[in-house]
N, C-alpha and C positions, 0 to 999 in steps of 0.2 A: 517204811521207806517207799518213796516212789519210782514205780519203772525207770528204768534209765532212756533218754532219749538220746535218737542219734545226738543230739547235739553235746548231752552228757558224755556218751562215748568218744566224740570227737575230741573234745578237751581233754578229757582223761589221757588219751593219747598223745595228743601233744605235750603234756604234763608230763608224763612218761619219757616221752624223748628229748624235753630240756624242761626240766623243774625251774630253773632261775628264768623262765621265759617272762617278759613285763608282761600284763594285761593286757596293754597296748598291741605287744606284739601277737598275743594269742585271740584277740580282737579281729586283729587284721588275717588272721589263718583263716578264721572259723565262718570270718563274712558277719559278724556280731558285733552291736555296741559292746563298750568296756566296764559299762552297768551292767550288761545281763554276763558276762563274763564273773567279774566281782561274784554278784548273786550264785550261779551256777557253784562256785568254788566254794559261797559259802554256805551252801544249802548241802553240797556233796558231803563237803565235810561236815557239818553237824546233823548228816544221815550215818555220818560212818563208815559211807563209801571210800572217801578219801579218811585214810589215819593218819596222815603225816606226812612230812617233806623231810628231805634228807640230803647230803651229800655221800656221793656213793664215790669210792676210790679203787685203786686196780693197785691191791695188793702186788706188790714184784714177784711173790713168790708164785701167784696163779699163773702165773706165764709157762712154767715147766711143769705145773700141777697137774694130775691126771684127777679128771672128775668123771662121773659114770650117774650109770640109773640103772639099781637093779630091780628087775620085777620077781615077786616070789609068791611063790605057790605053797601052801600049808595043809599038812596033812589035818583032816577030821576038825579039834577043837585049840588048836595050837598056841592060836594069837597071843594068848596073854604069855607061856614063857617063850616066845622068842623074842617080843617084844623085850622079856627081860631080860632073855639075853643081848640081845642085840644092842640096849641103850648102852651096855659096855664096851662097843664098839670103836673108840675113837674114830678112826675113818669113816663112819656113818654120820653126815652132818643134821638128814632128816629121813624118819620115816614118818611112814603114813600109811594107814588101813585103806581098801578101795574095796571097790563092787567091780563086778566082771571073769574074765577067766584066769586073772592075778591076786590074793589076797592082799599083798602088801606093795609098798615103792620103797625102796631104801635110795636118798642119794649121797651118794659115796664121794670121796674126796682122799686121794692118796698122794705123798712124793713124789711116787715114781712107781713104774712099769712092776716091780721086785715086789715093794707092798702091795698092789694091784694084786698080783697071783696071788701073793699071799693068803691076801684078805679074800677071796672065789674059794682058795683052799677052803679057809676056815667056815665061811657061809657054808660050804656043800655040806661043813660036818656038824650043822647045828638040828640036833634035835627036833622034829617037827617041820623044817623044812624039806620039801617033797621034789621041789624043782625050783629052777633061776633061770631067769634070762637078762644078761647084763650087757647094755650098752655105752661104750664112752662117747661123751659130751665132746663132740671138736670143737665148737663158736659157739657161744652164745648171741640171739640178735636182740632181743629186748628181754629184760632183767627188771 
């Protein structure tokens, strides 16, 4: 794959903020013919950078959903059973292992306020986790 250039990032972004955008009009954004546009999208995509387009929707229910990001800390050699335990999670929509002064990311997705404690309860008492620090999500600006 090759670097990305600003111009690759430039589209990617605009792609981002309105996927059904014409050629035309991501043409006229970027200051670019609508060949090198074309080209760009189809070279992104057959690197892989780009996987796909999609129609993204706002579920009704996210609007009172309480979502979060917990960061957590692991004692010693942990990772693989909390891992197992945690995939039983429902409220856990993803985790993910990291480098730094955090071993993992869990991000969290509750009803409400009620399941929220809940589920901090249950984290604090898993096995092999050492410490958390969990913040809720208010807006989301790009998705």
């Amino acid at each position: 794959m090759k670097r990305l250039t600003d111009l690759d990032r430039a589209l990617i972004s605009e792609l981002r903020r309105d996927g059904r955008a014409p050629v035309s009009t991501l043409a006229d954004r970027l200051g670019v013919s609508r060949a090198t546009v074309t080209k760009r999208i189809d070279r992104l995509t057959a690197e892989g950078v780009i996987v796909g387009f999609s129609v993204r929707i706002r579920d009704p229910r996210e609007i009172s959903e309480i979502r979060a990001i917990s960061l957590i800390e692991l004692f010693g050699r942990a990772t693989s059973q909390v891992i197992a335990e945690l995939r039983g999670y429902p409220e856990i929509t993803a985790l993910h292992t990291t480098n730094g002064a955090w071993d993992m990311v869990a991000e969290i997705s509750c009803q409400d306020l009620q399941e929220f404690d809940a589920l901090l309860s249950r984290l604090r008492g898993v096995k092999g986790i050492m410490n958390s620090e969990t913040s809720l999500l208010l807006s989301s600006v790009v998705r």
